[in-house]
N, C-alpha and C positions, 0 to 999 in steps of 0.2 A: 718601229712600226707602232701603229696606236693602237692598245689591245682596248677589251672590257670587259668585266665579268657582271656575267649574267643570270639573277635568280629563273628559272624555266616550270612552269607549275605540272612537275611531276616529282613523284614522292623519293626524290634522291636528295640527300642532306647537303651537298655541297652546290658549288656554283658552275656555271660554263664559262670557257673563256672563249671568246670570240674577236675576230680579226677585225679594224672598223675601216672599212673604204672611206677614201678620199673624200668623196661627194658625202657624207654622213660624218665627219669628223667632226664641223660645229652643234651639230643635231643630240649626237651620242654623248649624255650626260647622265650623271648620276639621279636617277629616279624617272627616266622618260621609258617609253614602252617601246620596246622592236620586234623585229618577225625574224627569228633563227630559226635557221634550216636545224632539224635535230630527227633522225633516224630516218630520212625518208618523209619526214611531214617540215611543216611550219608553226612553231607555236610562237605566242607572244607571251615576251618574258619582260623584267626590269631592270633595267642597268641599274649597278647596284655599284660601281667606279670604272675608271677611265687610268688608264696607264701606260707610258710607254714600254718597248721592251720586247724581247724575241717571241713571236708566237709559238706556241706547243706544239708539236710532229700533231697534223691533222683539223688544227686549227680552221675552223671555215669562218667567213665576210656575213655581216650580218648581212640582212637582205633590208631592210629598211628599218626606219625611225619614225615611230606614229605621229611625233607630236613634237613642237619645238618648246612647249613649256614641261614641265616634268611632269608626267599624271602622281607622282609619286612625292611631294613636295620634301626636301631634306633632313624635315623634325620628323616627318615620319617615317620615313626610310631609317633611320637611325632607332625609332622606336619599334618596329618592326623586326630588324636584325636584334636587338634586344629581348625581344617574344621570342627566336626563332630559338635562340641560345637557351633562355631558359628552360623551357619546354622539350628542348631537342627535338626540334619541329623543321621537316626539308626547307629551305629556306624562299624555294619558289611556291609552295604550299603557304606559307605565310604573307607571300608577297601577296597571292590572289584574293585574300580576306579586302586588300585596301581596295581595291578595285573592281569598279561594276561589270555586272554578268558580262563576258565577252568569250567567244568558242575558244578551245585553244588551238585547234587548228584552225587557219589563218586562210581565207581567199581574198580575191582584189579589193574586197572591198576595204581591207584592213593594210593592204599596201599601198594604199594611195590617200594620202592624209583629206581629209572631208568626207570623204565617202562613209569613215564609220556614223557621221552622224544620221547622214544624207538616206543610209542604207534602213534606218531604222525609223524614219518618216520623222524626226523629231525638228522642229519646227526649229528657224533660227530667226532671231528678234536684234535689233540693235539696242544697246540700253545706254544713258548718257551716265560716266565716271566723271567725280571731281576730283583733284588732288594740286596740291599745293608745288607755286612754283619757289624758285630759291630770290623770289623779289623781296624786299622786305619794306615792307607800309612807313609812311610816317606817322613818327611818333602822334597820338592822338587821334589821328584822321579816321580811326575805323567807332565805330561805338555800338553799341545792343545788339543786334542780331549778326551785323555785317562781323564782329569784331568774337562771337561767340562761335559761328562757323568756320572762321580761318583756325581759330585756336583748336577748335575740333579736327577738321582736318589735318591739321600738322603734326596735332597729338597721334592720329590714329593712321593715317595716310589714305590713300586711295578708298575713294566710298562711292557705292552709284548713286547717285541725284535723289533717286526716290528711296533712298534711307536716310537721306541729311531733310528731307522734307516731313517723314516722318518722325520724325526729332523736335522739327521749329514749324510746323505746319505751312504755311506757304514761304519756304525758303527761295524758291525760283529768283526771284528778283532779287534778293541779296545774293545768292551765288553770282547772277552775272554783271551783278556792280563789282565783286571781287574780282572776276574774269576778265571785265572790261580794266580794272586796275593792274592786268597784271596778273596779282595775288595767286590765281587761281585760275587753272587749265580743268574746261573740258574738253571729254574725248568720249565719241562712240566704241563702245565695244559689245563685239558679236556675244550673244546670249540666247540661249535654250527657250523654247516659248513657256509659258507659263499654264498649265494645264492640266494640273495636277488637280487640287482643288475644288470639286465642280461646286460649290458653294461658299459664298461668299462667307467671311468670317462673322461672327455679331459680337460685336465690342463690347467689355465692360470694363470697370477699374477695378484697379485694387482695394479688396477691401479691407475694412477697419483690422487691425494686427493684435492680437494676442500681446502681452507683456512677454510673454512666453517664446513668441513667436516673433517679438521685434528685437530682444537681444539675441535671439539665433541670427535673425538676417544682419545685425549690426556687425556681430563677430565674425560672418562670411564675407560680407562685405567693406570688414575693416581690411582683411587678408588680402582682398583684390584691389583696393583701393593702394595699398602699400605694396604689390605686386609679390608677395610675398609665399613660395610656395607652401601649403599648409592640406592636410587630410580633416575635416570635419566628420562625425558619427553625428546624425539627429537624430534619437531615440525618442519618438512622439509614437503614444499613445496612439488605434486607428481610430481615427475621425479628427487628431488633434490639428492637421491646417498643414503639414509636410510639403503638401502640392502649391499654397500660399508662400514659403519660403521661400521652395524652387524659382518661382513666379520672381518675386523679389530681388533676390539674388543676380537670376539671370539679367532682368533689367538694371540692375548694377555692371554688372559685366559689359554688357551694352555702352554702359554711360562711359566706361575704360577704353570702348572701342577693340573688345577681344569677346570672340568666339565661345560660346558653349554646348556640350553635346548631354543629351537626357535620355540613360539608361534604362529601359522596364525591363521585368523578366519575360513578360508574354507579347505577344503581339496583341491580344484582344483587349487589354490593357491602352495601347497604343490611340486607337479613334479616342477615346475619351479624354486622352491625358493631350493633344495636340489639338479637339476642341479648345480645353481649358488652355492652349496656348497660342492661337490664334486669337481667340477672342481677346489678350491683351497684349500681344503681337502682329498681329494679323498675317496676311501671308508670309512674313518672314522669316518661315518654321521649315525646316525640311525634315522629310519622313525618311528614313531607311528602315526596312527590317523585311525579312524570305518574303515575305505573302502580296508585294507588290509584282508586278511588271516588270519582266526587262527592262521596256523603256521607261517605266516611270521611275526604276532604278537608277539609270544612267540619267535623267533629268533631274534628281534631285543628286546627283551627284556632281555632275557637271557646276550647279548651280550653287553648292556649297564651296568646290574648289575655287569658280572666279570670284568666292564674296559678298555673291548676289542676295545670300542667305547665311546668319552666323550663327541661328540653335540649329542644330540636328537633335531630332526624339527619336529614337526607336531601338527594337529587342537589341539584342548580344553584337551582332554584327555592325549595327551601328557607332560602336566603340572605334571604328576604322575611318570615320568619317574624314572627306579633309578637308574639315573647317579652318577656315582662315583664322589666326591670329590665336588660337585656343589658348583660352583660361581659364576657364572651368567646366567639372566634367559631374556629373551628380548621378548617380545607381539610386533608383527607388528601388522598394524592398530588395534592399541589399544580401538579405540572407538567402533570396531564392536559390534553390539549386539548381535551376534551369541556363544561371548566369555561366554556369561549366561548359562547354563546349564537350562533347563525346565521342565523338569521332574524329577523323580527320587532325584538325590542328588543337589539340586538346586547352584552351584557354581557358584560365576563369577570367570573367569579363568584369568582375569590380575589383582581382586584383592587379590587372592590366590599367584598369581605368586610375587607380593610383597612381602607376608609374608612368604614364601617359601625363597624366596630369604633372606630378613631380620634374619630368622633362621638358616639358613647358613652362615650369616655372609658376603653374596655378594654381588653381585650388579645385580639390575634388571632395565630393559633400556626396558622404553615403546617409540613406535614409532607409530605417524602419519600425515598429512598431514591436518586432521581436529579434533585436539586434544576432547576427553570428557569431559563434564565440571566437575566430576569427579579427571579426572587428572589434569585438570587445578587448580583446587580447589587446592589440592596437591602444588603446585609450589606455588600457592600466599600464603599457609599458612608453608614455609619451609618445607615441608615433602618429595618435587621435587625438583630439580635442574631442572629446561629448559633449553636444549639446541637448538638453531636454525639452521636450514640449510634453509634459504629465497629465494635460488637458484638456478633451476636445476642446474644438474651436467656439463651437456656437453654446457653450456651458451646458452641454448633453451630458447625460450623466452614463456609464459605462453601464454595460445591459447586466442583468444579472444572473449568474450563470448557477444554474442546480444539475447535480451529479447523479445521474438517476444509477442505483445498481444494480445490473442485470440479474445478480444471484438472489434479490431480495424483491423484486418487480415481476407483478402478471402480466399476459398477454394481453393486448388491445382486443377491440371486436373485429380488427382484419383476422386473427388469428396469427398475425404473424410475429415472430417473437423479435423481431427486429425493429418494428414498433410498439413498444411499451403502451400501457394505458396512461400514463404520465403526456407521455407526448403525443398520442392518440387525443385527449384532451386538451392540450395547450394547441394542436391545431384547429381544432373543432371551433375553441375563444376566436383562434386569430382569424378565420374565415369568415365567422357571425361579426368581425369588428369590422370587416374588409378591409383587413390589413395583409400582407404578404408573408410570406412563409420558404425559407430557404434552408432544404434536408440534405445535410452534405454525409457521402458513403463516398472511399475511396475506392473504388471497383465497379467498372463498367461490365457491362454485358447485362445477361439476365439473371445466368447462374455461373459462377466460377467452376463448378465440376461438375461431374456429369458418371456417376459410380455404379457401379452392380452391385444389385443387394447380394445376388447369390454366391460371386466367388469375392467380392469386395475389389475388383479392380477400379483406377481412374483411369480416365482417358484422359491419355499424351500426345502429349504431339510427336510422330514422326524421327522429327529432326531436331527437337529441342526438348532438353530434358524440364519441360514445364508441365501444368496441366490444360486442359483446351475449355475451353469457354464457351457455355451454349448462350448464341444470339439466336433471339425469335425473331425480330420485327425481318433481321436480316434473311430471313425464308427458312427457321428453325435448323439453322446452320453450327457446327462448332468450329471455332479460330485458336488459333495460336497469335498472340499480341506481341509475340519476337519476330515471327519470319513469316506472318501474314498468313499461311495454311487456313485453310477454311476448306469444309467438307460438310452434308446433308449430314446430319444425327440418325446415324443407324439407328433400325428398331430390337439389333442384340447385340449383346456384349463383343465385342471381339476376342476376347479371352476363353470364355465359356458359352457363348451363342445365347445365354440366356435374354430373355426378355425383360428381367427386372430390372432394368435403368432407372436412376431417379436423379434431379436434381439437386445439386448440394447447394446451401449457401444462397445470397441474394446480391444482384447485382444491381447498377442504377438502372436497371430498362425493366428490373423486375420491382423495384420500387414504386418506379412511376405505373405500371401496370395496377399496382395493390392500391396506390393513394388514389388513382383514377377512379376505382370499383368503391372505395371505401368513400370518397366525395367526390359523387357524379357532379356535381354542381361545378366544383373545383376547376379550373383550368389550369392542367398539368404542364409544366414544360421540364424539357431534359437537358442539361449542359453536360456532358463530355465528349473525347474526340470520336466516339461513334458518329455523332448527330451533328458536330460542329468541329469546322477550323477555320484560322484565317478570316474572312471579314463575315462567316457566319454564325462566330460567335456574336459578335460584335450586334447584329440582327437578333438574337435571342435576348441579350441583356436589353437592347431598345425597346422588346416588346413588355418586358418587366419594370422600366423607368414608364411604357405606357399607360401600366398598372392591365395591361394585357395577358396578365400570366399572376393567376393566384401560388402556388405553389411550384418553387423552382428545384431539383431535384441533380444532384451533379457531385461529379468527384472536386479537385483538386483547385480543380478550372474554377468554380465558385469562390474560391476562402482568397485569391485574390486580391487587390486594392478598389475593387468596384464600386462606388460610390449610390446605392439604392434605398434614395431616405424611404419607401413605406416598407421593407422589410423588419418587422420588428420582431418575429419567430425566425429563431436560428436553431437547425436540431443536426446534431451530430450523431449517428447512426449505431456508428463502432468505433467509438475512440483508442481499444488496443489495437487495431490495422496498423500504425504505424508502430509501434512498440514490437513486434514479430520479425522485425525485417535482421538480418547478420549483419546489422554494421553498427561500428561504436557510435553515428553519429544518429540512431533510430530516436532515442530519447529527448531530442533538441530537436528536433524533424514533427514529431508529433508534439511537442508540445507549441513550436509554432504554428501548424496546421491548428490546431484547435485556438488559440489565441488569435488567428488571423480569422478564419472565421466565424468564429463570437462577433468580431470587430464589424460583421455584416451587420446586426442587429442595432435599431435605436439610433440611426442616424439621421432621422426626421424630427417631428414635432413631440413622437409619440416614443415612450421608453422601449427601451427593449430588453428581452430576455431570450435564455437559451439553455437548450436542456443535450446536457453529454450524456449518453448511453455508455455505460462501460464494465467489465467483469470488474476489474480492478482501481476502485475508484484511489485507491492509498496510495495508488504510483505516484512519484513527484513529479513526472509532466504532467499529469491528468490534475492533480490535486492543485498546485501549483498556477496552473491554466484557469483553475476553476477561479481566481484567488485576481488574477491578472498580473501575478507577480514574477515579473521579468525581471528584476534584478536577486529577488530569491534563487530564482533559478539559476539564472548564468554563476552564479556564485556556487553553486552546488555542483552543477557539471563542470565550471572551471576546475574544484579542487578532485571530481570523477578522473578529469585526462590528467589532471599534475600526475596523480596517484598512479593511472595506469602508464604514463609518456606516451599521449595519443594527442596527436595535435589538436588547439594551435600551441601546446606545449614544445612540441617536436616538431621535424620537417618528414614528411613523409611521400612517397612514390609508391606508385605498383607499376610494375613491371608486366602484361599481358602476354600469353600465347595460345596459339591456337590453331591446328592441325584434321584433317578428315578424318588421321591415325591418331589414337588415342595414346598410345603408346609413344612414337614418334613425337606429341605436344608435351607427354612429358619428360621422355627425354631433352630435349632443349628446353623446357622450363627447369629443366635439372642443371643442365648447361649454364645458363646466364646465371642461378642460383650462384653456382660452383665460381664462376669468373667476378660475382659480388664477393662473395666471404675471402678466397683470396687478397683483392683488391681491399678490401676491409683491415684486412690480417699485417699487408704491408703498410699499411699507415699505421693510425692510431688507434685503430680496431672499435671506432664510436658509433658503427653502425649495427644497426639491429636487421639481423636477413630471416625473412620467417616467410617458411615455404621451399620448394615447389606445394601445392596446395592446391586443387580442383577448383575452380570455382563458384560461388553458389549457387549460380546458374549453369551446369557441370557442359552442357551442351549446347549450340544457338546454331541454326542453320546445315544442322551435320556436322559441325566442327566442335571439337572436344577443347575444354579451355580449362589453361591451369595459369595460376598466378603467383607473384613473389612479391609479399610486400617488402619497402626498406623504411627504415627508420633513425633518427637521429636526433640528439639535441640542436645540433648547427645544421646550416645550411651546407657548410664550403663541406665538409666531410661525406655528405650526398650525394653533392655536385661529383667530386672525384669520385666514387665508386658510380654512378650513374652513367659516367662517363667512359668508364672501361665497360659497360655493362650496354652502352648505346655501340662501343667497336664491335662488342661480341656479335651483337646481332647480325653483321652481316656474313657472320660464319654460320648462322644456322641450315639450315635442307632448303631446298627450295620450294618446297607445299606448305612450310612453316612463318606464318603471321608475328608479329610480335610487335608490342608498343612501348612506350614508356608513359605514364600517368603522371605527371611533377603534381604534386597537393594536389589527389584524387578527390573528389565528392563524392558518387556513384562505385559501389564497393561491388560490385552483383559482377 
């Protein structure tokens, strides 16, 4: 009998097997989508092989087959099963990352093959494919255009009409003298309508290249030209032309006739960086990333898999794309931490996008301005090429940064000690120049705490052992930023009923309130995720390219890759905010926050400058940042983890748990603790087990959470103790949570 196992998207690590009916035997193949009965429901899941051989006592017939080509194409399915291993990730949890939004429970519309398009109003179009038959021309008879299109199609194979037109401008007529030869078969094939875009692209070329920037694109494009798999780091300076390589690059890739996919960290990143790639693309760009449409997810999906389109741009998720013919894969600010994935299928997205790349055989081109030590690692151990770009592009010269120190600086005339008279002044300049002004503080709200003077309490949240955040604009409300709680701000204490509540601390809503009062003239705007997500950031930053917004005022979301030549005041509020955080990685975190958004500054005609507020100006991210020196750095914190063995020296995991009973979480985080060091003890004992341990966020949601880190010089001695430690977990309680973190970022 013909079985098949079945990835199913629910959080159980293994596969199903399932029986395959007759009528579905030629259908049911490695990577197409079916409808399996599983507990009383229907979900759709991915064949993931096909084998003969006795079915299991309870075996059930799948119930249908979505689709006769694979949604799941076989280089990915293999790279998928690969994530799923490493990570120790259920394997239909992983499946559903390749695949656009679809219920998993299953009605008719998804058992009757057409219907899922039909169902979701998406337009179907016929589009005209060329591809090459097995005629062969006489020698000579073809010449220039007629003789440069066969050679392309047969290099690259199947291409629709209107990309080989876009290549040779009016190719039409030489395709159907090859047609009429013979040569060359078209064929209609069914396609998604085109409707994504509501405006038309505005073309430009490529402009003049950098020396700097033309042996980066030669060395990327010597590796794809020679097909040759390779990892590139471009470490360019912000403003040095990184988006111009890309640019370049990809159109090499193009010219190979193989696919590429363009990594951001943010989604609001995204409108700006697929402008700049339509305009020398046009529409032959596809978007992914959360903050689209269902359906405009599944039409730029659909439209990548038949070929239609071979960039795919967007955030983390877009690494799943299934671009046809993939050969290069490129992560801008490669260091973002947002490229981790946190829940669910815990991924990092540039170091998937390596191995992604690696199994195709291409090239994947990480890029940033303050590289990871991560990918540093990488270059000094051979596994990177660095490329430099030292230089902005347009001979801008880098803004210049002064360290204001809070222990030796008065207050401004807001009174507020959080702006200096330093930089109470340098905005006062940049206003009277009409120039723009971007005041980056990592902490939104208004006030971070909210204290009694009389017995000294803060107010907590509930259910999460943090403190609660007073938002005004939001109706003088306090929240909790883990588990969304929000409540009216009593007017006493809850501990002691007294009335003296005061605000601690300043946040970006209390900022923007103070620079509004202090420059009525001013037009304030606020970026963080209070006021803005999804395509509303995107709408803010427009109104500041409009020069419709004098002073911009924002967390994390600002320091960005934003591209806003009249900003030329850049003010850093509290530059020890990130230095405070419990993780080894807080010192490399802030000094690239302050290095990225410096990099806001002086990207126009007019230079720019930037002023850090900080207690401790001698720290060597701070001092360092101020300096622009990234290679000082990474050389400093490289020999910081040699010294302590904290990666990317080591391979490191955490291990999470997390329980309503506090007690009961640490017990089992005692448990899996106890089944590491064992496991450890029978090998070669190279692991480092530290913990059970609370975590630094001791509570989230009611639930009590403790953690184990593991640690190691190698990988494989990990792998095995992770690995008895991924069995144990299905011996825990059952009210008991618990994850495995493979190369954590997010320590809390």
């Amino acid at each position: 009998m013909l079985l098949c196992e079945v990835a199913l998207p629910v959080p159980i690590a293994h596969a199903f097997t399932y029986s395959v009916p007759e009528g579905l035997a030629l259908r049911a193949v490695a990577g197409a989508r079916a409808v399996c009965p599983f507990r009383g429901r229907r979900l759709v899941g991915v064949i993931l092989g096909v084998r003969d051989g006795e079915p299991p006592r309870g075996a059930k017939p799948l119930a249908s087959v979505l689709e006769e080509t694979p949604a799941v194409p076989a280089d990915s399915l293999a790279f998928l099963r690969d994530l799923a291993a490493y990570y120790f990730a259920p394997i239909g949890e992983v499946m559903r990352l390749a695949l656009p939004p679809i219920e998993r429970e299953t009605s008719r519309e998804l058992a009757e093959p057409g219907l899922f398009d039909r169902a979701r109003g998406v337009g179907v179009r016929n589009v005209q494919w060329v591809s090459a038959t097995p005629v062969v021309e006489e020698a000579g008879s073809l010449r220039g255009q007629q003789a440069a299109i066969l050679a392309h199609v047969r290099a690259v194979g199947a291409e629709p009409l209107a990309k080989v037109e876009g290549r040779w401008g009016n190719a039409r007529p030489a395709v159907k003298k090859l047609a009429a030869l013979g040569l060359v078969a078209i064929e209609e094939r069914a396609a998604l309508e085109e409707a994504f875009f509501s405006e038309p692209a505005v073309r430009d070329a490529p402009h003049d290249a950098t020396a700097a920037q033309s042996a980066a694109i030669e060395a990327i494009a010597g590796a794809l030209r020679e097909g040759r798999a390779a990892t590139f780091l471009v470490h360019g300076v912000t403003g040095s032309g990184k988006t111009e390589v890309y640019l370049r690059t990809i159109a090499a890739a193009r010219e190979r006739g193989v696919g590429s996919i363009v990594l951001v960290p943010e989604i609001a990143l995204t409108p700006q960086l697929v402008a700049r790639f339509r305009a020398r693309f046009g529409d032959e760009v596809g978007v992914l990333h959360s903050g689209l449409t269902p359906r405009e997810r599944l039409t730029m999906w659909r439209r990548l898999r038949e070929g239609e389109v071979d960039v795919a741009v967007g955030a983390r998720s877009a690494l799943f794309a299934p671009v046809h013919k993939l050969g290069l894969v490129i992560v801008d600010e490669e260091h973002d931490p947002s490229f981790k994935q946190e829940e669910g299928v815990r991924y990092h997205a540039r170091d998937m996008a390596i191995w992604r790349a690696h199994r195709a055989g291409g090239v994947c081109v990480l890029g940033s301005a303050t590289p990871s030590l991560e990918s540093e690692h990488l270059t000094r151990t051979g596994r990177a090429i660095k490329l430099r770009l030292p230089d902005r592009a347009r001979s801008r010269p880098m803004p210049r940064v002064d360290l204001i120190d809070l222990r030796r600086t008065g207050v401004g005339p807001t009174g507020d000690r959080r702006i200096s008279m330093p930089l109470f002044r340098a905005i006062e300049d940049a206003l009277k120049a009409r120039e723009q002004v971007i005041l980056f503080l990592n902490r939104r709200g208004f006030a971070p705490g909210v204290r009694c003077q009389a017995c000294g309490h803060l107010a907590t949240c509930d259910s999460c052992a943090v403190a609660l955040t007073f938002h005004k604009r939001a109706g003088a409300v306090v929240r909790c930023h883990f588990c969304d709680f929000e409540a009216p701000l009593g007017a006493r204490c809850s501990k002691c009923q007294s009335d003296a509540l005061e605000l601690e601390g300043v946040g970006t809503e209390k900022l923007e309130e103070t620079l509004s009062a202090a420059f009525p003239e001013a037009r304030v705007a606020r970026l963080d995720r209070d006021v803005a997500s999804g395509r509303k950031v995107e709408a803010i930053l427009e109104r500041v390219r409009k020069r419709e917004v004098d002073i911009l005022v924002g967390t994390q979301m600002v320091t960005k890759g934003h591209d806003l030549p009249n900003v030329t005041l850049v003010g850093v509020i509290n530059a020890d905010a990130a230095l405070s955080i419990p993780d080894f990685r807080a010192s490399e975190r802030a000094f690239q926050l302050l290095v990225q958004v410096a990099g806001r500054a002086g990207r126009g005609d007019v230079p720019g400058r930037v002023l850090v507020q900080t207690w401790d100006p001698e720290h060597p991210a701070v001092a360092l940042a101020a300096r622009h020196d990234v290679d000082a750095f990474l050389e400093r914190e490289l020999g910081d983890r040699r010294e302590l063995g904290f990666p990317p020296l080591s391979r490191a995991a955490l291990v999470r748990v997390d329980a309503v009973d506090e007690a009961e979480a640490r017990d089992a985080c005692m448990q899996l603790a106890e089944v590491a060091r064992r496991c450890d003890a029978s090998r070669a004992g190279d692991v480092v087990v530290q913990g059970p341990a609370p975590a630094p966020i001791a509570r989230v949601r009611n639930r009590f959470r403790f953690r184990v880190m593991l640690r190691a010089s190698a990988r494989p001695a990990l792998r095995g103790v992770l690995a008895a430690v991924d069995e144990a977990r299905a011996t825990l309680p059952r009210g008991v949570r618990s994850s495995i973190d493979v190369d954590p970022v997010q320590l809390l």
